[in-house]
ZAMARGU-4260 file (C-alpha; in steps of 0.2 Angstrom, whole numbers, plus 5000, padded with zeros to 4 digits):
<rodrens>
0) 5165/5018/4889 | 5151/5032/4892 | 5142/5030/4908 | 5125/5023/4910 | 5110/5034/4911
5) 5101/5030/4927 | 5083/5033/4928 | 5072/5048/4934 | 5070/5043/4953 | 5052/5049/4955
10) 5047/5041/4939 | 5053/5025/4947 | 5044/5028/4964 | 5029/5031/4957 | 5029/5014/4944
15) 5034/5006/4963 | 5020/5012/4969 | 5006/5010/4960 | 5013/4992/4958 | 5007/4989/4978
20) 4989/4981/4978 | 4988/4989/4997 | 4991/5007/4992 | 4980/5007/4980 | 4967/5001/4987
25) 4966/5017/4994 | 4971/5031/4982 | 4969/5018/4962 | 4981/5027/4952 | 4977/5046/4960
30) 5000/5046/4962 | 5005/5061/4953 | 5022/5072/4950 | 5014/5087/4957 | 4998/5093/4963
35) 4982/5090/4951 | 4977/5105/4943 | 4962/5112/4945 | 4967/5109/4965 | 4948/5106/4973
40) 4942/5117/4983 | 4930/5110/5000 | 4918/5101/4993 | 4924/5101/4973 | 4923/5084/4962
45) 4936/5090/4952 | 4951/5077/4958 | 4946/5062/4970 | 4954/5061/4984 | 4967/5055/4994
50) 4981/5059/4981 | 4998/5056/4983 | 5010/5069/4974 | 5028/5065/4974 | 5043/5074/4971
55) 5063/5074/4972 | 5070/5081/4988 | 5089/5076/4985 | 5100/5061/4974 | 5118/5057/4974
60) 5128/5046/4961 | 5138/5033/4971 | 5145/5026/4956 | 5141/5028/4936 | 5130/5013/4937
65) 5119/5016/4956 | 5110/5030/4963 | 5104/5034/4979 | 5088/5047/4981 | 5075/5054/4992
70) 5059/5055/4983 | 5046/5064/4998 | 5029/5059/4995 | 5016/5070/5003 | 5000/5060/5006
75) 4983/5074/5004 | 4968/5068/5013 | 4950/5070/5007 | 4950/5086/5022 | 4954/5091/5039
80) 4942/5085/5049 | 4949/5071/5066 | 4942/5058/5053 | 4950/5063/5038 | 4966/5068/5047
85) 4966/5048/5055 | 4962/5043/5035 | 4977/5052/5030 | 4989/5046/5043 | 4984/5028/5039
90) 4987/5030/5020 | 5005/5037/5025 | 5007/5023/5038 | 5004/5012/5020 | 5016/5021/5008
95) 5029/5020/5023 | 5025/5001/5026 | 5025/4994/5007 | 5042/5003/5005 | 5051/4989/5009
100) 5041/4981/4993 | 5049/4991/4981 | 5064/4983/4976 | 5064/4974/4960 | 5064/4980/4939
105) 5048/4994/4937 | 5048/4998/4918 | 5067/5004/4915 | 5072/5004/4935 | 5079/4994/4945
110) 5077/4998/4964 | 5089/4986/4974 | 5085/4994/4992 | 5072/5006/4998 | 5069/5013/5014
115) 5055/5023/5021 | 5056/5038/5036 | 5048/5047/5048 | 5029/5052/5044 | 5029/5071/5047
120) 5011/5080/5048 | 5010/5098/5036 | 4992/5101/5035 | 4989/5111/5019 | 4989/5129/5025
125) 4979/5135/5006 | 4965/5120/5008 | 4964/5115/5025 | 4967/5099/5021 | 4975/5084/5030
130) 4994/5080/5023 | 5008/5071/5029 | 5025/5068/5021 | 5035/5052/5021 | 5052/5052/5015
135) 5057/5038/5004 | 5077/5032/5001 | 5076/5022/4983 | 5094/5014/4976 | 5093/5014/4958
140) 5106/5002/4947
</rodrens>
């Protein structure tokens, strides 16, 4: 019997996510896969801000049917300024809080267990922009 194919991690995150009322309230649907393109520049309206862009930093298959993975979501605030930095943090402070809401069926994934880490400041060295990373632990089956 061939074994099950599990699916993509960050796809799954990102359908968690955008299913918690609290996060988006503060970014809507602005959850992307990598940074939006054109990336705004101080003061563009080309992409609203805060965006969250997620990506897969590591995943391992326990058994045929479960997955673990890390799934590091960087949080970009609106700027770099004390205020916008506090902004940012928050929203990070939110993505790591509802992580503990995302364990149920999201379209074709099921997350049984999900775990959120450290918040880790990286400003943005091109923009200037605030930005922190959280570090996400999904279990796919």
């Amino acid at each position: 019997m061939p074994s099950p194919v599990l699916p993509d991690p960050v796809v799954a995150a990102r359908t968690a996510l955008i299913a918690q009322p609290t996060l988006t309230a503060l970014v809507a649907q602005r959850v992307y896969y990598a940074v939006p393109s054109p990336w705004p520049q101080a003061g563009s309206p080309l992409v609203d801000l805060p965006v969250l862009v997620l990506s897969l930093v590591d995943d391992d298959e326990l058994r045929p049917e479960t997955l673990i993975a890390r799934v590091q979501v960087d949080v970009y605030g609106a700027g770099g300024n004390k205020q916008e930095v506090i902004d940012c943090k928050a929203i990070a402070a939110v993505v790591r809080s509802v992580a503990r809401d995302l364990r149920g069926t999201w379209g074709a994934a099921a997350i049984s267990n999900s775990v959120a880490g450290q918040i880790i400041p990286n400003p943005d060295t091109t923009s200037g922009r605030a930005r922190f990373i959280v570090d996400l632990q999904l279990e796919l089956n």
